[in-house]
Each structure stands twice: as C-alpha cells, then as structure tokens.
N, C-alpha and C positions, 0 to 999 in steps of 0.2 A: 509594166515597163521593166525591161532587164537594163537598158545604157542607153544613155541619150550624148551625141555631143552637144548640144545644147546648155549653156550656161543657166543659172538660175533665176536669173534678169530676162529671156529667152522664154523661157517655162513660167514666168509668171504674166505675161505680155502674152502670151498664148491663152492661157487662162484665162485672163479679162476679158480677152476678146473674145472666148467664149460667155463671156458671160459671170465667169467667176471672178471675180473682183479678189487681186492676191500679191501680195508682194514678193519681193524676192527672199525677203528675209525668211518672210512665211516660209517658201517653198523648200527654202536648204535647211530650217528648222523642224518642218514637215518629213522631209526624204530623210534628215539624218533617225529622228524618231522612229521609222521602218526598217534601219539598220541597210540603207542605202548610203553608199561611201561617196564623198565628193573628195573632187582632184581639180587641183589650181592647173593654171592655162602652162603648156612646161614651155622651157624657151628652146626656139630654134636656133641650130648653129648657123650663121651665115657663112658659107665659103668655106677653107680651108684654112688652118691658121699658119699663119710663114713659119719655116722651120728657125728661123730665129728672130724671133719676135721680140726678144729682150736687146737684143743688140738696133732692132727699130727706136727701140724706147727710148735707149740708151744716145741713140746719134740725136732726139728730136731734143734730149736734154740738155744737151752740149753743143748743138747748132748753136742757137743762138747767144750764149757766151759766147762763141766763138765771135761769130758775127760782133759784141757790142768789143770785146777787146782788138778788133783789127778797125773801127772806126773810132777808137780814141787815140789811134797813133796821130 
C-alpha cells in the first residue's frame, strides 16, 4: 500500500470483515511502526470570506445595544 484515503477506523472495519479482527488503534499503531505517515482530516474552506468581515462582527456587536438602549427610552 503506497496511500489510502481511507481513515483508520475504515482500514480496520475492512479488515474484520475480512476476517481480521483489528482496531483502529491497531492499524495507526501498525502503519506508524512501517514508517507509514498519517494526516488528520484538513478543513475545507466554505465560500469566500467577505472582504470585511470584521466590520460584520463589529455591526452583530453593536446591533443589539443599539436595539436595548432605543427601547428604554
């Protein structure tokens, strides 16, 4: 095996099902001992980020003060 996207929970549920009865712990404790390198899930970007995103933040902060000091008049 050169690269699998398959997780190590994946690789051991294949295994059993073959026949080999395996955990995942095994299997990334197994592949790291072969000097096989594991890599966490990366995150995806969703969307594009607003070119001012801080000024978003900034209005959802101040909304609503705003709102409680115009209904205490």
């Amino acid at each position: 095996m050169r690269w699998t996207c398959k997780s190590t929970r994946e690789l051991a549920e294949a295994l059993t099902a073959q026949g080999h009865p395996v955990s995942d712990d095994t299997v990334g404790r197994l592949l790291r001992q072969q000097d096989y390198t594991l890599q966490r899930t990366q995150k995806t970007e969703e969307g594009a980020q607003h070119p001012d995103r801080d000024a978003q933040f900034r209005y959802v902060t101040i909304r609503p003060s705003s709102i409680w000091l115009l209904g205490s008049r």
